[in-house]
C-alpha positions as CSV (number, residue, x, y, z in Angstrom):
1,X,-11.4,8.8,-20.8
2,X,-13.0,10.7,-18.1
3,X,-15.8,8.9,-15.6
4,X,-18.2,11.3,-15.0
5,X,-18.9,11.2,-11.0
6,X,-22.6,12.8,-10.8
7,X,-24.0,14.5,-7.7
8,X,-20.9,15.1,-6.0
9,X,-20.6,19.3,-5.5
10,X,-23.0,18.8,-2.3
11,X,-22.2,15.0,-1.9
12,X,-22.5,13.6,2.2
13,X,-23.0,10.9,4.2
14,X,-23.0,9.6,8.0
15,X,-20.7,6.7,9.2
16,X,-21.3,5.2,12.3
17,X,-18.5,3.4,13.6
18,X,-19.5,0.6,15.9
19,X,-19.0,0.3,19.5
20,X,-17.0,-3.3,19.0
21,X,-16.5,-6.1,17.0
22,X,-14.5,-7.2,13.8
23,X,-13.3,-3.2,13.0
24,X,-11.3,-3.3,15.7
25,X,-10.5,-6.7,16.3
26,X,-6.2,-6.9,16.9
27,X,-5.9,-3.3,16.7
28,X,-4.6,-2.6,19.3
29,X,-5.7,-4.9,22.1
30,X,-6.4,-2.7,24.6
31,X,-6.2,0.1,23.2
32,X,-9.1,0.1,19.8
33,X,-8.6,2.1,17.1
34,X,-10.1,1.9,13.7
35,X,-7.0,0.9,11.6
36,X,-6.6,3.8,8.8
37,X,-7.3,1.5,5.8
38,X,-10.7,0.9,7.1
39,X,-11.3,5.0,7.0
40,X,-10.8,4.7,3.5
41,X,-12.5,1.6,2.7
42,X,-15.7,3.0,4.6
43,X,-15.2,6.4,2.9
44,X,-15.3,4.5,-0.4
45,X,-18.2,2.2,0.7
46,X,-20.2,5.4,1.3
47,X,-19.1,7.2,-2.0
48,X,-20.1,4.2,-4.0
49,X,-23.8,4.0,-2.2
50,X,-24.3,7.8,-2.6
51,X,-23.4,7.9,-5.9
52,X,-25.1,4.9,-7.1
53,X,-21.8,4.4,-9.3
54,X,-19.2,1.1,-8.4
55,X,-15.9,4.1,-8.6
56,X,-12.8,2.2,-9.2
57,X,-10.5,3.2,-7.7
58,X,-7.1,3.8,-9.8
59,X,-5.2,5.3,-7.0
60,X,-4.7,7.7,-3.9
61,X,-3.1,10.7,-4.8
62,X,-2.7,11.6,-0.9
63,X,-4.5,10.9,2.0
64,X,-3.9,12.2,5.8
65,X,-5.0,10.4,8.7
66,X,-5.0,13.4,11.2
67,X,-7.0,12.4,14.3
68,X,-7.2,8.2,15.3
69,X,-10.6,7.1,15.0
70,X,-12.1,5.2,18.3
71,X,-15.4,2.9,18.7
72,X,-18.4,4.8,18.5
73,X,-17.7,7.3,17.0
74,X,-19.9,9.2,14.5
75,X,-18.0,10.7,11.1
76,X,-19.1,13.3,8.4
77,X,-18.4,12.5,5.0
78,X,-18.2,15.6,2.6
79,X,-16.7,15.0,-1.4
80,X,-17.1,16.8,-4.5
81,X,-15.4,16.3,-7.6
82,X,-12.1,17.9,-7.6
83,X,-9.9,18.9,-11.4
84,X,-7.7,15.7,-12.9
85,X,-4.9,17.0,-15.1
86,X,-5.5,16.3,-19.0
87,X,-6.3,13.0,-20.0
88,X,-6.5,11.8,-16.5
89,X,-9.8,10.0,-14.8
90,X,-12.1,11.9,-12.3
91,X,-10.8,12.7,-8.7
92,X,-12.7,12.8,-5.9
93,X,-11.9,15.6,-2.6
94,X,-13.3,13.8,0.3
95,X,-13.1,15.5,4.1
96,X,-14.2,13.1,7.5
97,X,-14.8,15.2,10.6
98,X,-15.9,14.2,13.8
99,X,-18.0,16.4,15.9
100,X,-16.8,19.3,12.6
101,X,-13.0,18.6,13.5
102,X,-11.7,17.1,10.6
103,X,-10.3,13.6,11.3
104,X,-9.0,12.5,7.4
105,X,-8.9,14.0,4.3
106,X,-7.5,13.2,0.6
107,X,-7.9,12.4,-2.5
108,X,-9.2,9.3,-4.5
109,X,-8.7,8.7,-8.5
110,X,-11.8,7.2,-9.6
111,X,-10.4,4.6,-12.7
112,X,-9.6,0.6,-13.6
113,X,-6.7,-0.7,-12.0
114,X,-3.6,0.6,-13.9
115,X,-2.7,-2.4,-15.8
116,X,1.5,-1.6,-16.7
117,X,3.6,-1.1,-14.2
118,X,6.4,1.1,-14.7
119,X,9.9,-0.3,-14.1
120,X,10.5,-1.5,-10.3
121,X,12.0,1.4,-8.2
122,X,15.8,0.8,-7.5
123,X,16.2,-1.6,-4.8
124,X,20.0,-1.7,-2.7
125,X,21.1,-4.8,-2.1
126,X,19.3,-6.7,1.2
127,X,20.2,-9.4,3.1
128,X,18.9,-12.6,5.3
129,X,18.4,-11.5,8.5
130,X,21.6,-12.8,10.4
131,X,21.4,-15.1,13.3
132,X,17.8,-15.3,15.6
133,X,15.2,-12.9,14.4
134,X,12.7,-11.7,16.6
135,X,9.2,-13.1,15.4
136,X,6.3,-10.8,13.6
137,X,4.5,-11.2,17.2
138,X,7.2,-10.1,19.2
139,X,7.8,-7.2,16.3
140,X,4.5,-5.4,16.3
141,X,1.5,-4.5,18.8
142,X,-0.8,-5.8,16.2
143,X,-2.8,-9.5,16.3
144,X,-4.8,-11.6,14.0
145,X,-6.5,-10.9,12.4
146,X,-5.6,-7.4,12.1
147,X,-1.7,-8.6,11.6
148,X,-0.8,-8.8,8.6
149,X,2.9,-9.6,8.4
150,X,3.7,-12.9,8.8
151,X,7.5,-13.2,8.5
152,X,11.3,-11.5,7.5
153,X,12.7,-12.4,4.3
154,X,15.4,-9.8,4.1
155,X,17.1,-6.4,5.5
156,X,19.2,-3.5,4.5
157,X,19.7,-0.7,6.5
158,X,17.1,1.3,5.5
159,X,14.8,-1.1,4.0
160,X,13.0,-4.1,4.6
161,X,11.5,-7.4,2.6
162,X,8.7,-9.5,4.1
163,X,6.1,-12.1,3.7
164,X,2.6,-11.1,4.6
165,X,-1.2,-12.3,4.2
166,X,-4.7,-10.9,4.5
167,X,-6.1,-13.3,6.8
168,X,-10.0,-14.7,6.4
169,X,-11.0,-13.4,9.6
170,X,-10.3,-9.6,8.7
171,X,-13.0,-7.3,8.8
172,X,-11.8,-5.6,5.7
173,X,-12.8,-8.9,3.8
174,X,-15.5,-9.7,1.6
175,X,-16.2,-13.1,-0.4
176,X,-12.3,-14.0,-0.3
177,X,-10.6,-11.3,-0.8
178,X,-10.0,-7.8,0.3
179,X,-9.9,-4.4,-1.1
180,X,-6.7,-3.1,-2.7
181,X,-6.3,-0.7,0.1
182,X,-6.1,-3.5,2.7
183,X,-1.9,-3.7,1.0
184,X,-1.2,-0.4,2.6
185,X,-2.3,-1.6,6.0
186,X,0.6,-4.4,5.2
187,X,3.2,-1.8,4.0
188,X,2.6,0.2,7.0
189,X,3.1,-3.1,9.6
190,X,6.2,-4.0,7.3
191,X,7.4,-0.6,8.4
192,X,6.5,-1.0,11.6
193,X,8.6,-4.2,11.9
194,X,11.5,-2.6,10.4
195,X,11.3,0.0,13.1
196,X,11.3,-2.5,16.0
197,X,14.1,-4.5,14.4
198,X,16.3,-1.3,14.4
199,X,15.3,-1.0,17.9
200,X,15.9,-4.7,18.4
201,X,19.4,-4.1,17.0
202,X,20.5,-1.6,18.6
203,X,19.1,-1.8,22.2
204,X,18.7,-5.6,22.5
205,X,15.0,-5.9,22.9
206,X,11.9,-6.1,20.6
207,X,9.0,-4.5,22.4
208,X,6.6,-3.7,20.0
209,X,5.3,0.0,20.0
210,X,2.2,1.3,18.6
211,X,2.6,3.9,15.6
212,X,-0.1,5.1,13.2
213,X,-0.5,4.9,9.7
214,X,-0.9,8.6,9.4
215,X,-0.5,9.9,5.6
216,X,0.0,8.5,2.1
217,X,1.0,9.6,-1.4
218,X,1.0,8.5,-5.1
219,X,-1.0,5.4,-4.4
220,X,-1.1,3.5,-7.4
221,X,-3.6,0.7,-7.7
222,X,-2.9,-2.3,-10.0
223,X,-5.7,-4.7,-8.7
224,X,-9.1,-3.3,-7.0
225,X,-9.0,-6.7,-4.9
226,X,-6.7,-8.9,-3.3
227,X,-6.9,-12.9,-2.5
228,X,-7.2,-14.0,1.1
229,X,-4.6,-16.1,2.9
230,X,-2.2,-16.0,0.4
231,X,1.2,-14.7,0.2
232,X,2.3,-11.5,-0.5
233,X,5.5,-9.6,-0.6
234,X,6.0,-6.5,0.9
235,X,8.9,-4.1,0.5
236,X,9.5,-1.0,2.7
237,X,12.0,2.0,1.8
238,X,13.1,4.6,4.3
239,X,12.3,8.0,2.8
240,X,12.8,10.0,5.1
241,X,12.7,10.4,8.5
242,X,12.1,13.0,11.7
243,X,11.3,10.6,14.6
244,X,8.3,10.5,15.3
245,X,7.5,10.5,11.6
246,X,8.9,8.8,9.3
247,X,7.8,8.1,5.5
248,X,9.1,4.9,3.5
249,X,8.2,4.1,-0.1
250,X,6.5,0.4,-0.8
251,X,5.5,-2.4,-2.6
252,X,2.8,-5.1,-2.2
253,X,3.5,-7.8,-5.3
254,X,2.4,-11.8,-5.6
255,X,4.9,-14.0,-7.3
256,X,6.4,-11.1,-9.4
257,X,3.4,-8.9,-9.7
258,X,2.8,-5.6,-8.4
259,X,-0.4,-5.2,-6.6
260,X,-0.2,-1.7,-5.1
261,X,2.9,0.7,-4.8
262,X,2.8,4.5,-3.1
263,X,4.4,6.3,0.2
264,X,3.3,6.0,3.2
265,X,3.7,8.2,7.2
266,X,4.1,6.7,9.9
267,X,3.7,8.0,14.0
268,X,5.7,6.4,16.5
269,X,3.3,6.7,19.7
270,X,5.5,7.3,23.1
């Protein structure tokens, strides 16, 4: 059944991103960016207070991160409720600009947490990662509590298997847990770490190099929160790839479970 979203044709809001603090916090030292989750999960937090509705969210069906987002800045929220093919639940169009140059854009399906997973995607065959493996510090630019990853399980040439957690500290966390949307923040570092392990293999060294989370697809949300320090399994798929971009297909599960699945972009910085 449809959820009515009221008020939405002219719907906007302000977010003010602050100067410092826990936003920014491990991403990237030196170099502070608003991770891309938080755009959403502020986007959300603003919907919900305009609204004066709680909007579940059932999924993404895309989302593109076009512009990173720096402390301080000032962003323009504009939604309106956008068509949902029969049967579906509402869908919400949602644009953020900075000074009018549109930083993000996408679109959220309002709806519970799907609750039946379709089969698991075909997997190829991985394998432990042979001999000394580079550690999820060495692999990626990120640091707690903004890093999620924790550790390799297993490889295949174009995909990757790892542990990860959501730690306590993390801004995106509220009473114990975080926001679905805080799993495609882990897909996007498991990716990451594949990347660097490629590199690792091939060139001998593991310097971690920044990349962006820059778009998503056919998000699809079977939880709307996720527990705290507690492990979670993450599996990356190359999809395709044109250096600097490159899109994989993922999953976040806890022992067996799917949590969140989709596709996500990724930007290699220089």
């Amino acid at each position: 059944m449809k959820i009515p979203v009221v008020n939405t044709a002219d719907l906007k809001a302000t977010i003010a991103i602050p100067a410092g603090g826990p936003w920014f916090e491990g991403h990237f030292p030196g170099r502070p960016i608003l991770p891309g989750v938080a755009e959403l999960a502020l986007a959300i937090a603003a919907l919900r207070r305009e609204t004066g509705k709680p909007l579940p969210l059932r999924g993404i069906a895309f989302a593109r991160l076009r512009h990173p987002v720096l402390p301080g800045d000032r962003l323009e929220l504009s939604a309106r409720e956008s068509a949902a093919p029969e049967g579906e639940t509402a869908r919400l169009r949602f644009d953020l600009k900075r000074d009018r140059v549109l930083v993000a854009n996408g679109e959220f399906i309002v709806g519970s947490p799907l609750s039946k997973p379709d089969a698991l995607p075909e997997r190829r065959t991985r394998t432990a990662p042979g001999g000394i493996v580079p550690s999820a510090e060495a692999l990626l630019p990120h640091r707690p509590p903004m890093r999620f990853v924790d550790s390799i399980l297993q490889q295949s040439a174009d995909a990757l298997d790892c542990i990860a957690r959501i730690p306590g500290r993390c801004a995106l966390v509220s009473g114990a847990s975080a926001p679905a949307v805080a799993a495609i923040e882990a897909a996007a570092q498991a990716a990451a770490a594949w990347e660097a392990l490629q590199r690792w293999r091939q060139q001998g060294e593991a310097a971690p190099r920044a990349g962006y989370l820059v778009a998503m697809r056919d998000i699809a949300f079977f939880t709307d929160r996720i527990p705290t320090d507690q492990s979670l399994v993450v599996s990356v798929h190359l999809e395709a790839a044109s250096p600097p971009l490159t899109h994989y297909r993922f999953e976040v599960s806890q022992e067996g479970l799917p949590l969140v699945r989709g596709s996500v972009g990724t930007f290699l910085a220089a």
